[in-house]
C-alpha positions as CSV (number, residue, x, y, z in Angstrom):
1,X,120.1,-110.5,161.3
2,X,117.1,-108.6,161.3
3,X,114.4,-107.4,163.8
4,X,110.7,-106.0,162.3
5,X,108.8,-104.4,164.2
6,X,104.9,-103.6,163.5
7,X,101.4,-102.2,164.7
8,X,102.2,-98.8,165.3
9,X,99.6,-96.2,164.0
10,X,97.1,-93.5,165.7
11,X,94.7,-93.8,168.5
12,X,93.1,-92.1,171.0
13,X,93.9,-91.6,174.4
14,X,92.6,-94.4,176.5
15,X,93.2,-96.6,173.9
16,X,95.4,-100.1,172.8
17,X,97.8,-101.1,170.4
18,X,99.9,-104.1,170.2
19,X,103.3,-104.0,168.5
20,X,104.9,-107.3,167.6
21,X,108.3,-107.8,166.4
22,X,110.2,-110.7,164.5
23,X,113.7,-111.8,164.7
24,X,115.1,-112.8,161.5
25,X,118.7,-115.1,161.6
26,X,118.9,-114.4,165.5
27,X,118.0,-116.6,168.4
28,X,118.2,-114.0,171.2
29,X,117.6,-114.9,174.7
30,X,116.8,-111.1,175.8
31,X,114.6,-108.9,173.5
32,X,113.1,-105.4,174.7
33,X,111.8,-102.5,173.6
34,X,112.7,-98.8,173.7
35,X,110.8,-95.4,172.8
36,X,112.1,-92.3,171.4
37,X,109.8,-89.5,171.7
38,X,110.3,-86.3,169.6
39,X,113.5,-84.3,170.9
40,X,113.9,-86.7,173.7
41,X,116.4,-89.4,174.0
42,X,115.8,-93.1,173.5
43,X,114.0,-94.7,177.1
44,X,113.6,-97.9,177.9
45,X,110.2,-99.6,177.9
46,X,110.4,-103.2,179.0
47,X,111.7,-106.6,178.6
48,X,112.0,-110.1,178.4
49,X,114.1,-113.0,178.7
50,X,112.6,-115.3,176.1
51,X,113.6,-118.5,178.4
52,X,111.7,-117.4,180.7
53,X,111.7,-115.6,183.8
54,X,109.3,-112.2,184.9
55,X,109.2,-109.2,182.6
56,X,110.6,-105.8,183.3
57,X,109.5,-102.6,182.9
58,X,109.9,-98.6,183.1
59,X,108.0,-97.6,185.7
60,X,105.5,-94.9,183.6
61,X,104.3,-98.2,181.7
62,X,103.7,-100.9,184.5
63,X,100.5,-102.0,184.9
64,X,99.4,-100.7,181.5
65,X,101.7,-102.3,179.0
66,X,102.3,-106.1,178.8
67,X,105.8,-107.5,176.7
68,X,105.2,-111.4,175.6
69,X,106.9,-113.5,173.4
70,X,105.7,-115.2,170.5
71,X,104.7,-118.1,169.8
72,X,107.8,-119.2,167.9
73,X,109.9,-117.7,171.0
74,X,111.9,-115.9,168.2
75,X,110.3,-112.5,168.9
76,X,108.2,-110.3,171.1
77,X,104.8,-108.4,171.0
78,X,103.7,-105.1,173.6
79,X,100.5,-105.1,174.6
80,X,99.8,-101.3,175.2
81,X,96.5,-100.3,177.2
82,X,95.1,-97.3,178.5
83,X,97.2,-95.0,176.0
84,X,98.6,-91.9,176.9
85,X,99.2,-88.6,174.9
86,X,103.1,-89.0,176.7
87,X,103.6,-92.9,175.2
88,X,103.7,-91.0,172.0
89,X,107.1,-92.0,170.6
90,X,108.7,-94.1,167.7
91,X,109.4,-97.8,169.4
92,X,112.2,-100.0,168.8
93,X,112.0,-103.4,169.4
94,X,116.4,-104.6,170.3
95,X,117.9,-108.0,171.5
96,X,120.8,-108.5,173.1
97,X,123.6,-110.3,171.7
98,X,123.0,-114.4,171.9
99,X,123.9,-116.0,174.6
100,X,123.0,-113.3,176.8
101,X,120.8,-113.9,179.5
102,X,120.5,-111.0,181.4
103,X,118.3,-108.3,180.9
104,X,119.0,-105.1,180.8
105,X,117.6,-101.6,180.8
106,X,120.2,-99.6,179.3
107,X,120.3,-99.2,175.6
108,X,124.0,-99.5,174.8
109,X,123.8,-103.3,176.4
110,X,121.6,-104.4,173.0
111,X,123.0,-105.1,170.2
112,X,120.0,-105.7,167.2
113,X,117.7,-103.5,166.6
114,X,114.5,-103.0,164.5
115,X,113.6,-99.8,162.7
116,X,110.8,-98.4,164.5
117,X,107.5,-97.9,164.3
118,X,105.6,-95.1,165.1
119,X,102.9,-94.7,167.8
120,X,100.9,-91.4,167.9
121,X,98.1,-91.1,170.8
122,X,96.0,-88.0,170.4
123,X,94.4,-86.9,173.2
């Protein structure tokens, strides 16, 4: 099992990105992502059940950030708009454990996760 996750980089404040991240040998139903900012702990960020069903998210990102899954339904992308110097973190995209179907907002209820990738917003 393995979750990739891409399209960090740098960009100014006011800005987009889009991260995208692929499951490899997993079938989860719930995938999320998290964000770790330097010398803080690991925050939840929003999340889907791939089935179906309405998105949730922390309350700093709603309205601004958009999770979606693939076209394959195997993985997830974030849409991430009007970028702030604060959404600078590393990102992790997790799923839970198959056949899970709820979502969750607490870290320690996903099992998988990807390896991060790093989102600087300069201001």
């Amino acid at each position: 099992v393995q979750l990739q996750a891409s399209g960090g980089g740098l960009v100014q404040a006011g800005g987009s990105l889009r991260l995208s991240c692929t499951a490899a040998g997993l079938r989860s139903n719930v995938m999320a992502w998290f964000r770790q900012a330097s010398g803080k702990e690991r925050e939840f960020v929003a999340a889907v059940n791939l089935s179906g069903g309405v998105p949730v998210y922390a309350d700093s990102v709603t309205g601004r950030f958009t999770i979606s899954r693939d076209d394959s339904k195997s993985g997830v992308h974030l849409q991430m708009n009007s970028l702030k110097s604060d959404d600078t973190a590393v990102y992790y995209c997790a799923a839970r454990k198959p056949p899970i179907t709820v979502i969750s907002r607490s870290r320690t209820q996903y099992h998988y996760w990807g390896q991060g990738t790093l989102v600087t917003v300069s201001s």
